[in-house]
C-alpha positions in Angstrom: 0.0 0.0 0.0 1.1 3.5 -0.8 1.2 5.9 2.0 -0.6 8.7 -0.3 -3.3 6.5 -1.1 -4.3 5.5 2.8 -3.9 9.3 3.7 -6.2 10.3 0.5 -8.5 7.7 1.7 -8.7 8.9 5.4 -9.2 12.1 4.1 -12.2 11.2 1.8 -13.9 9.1 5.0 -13.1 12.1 7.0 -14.9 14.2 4.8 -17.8 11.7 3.9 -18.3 11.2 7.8 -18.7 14.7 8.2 -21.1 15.5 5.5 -23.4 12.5 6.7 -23.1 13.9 10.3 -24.2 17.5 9.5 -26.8 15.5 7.4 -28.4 13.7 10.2 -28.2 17.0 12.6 -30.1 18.5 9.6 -32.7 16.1 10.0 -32.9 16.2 13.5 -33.5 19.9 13.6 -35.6 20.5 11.0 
């Protein structure tokens, strides 16, 4: 395994986690 390629995909589960946490806040508040 590449070290770029585990860093770029921590990044993109990092960023996927987030979007589906503000996501469920969303739905929670609205």
């Amino acid at each position: 395994m590449n070290i770029r390629m585990s860093c770029m995909g921590s990044l993109l589960v990092s960023i996927i986690l987030s979007i589906i946490l503000t996501v469920l806040i969303n739905l929670i508040f609205l």
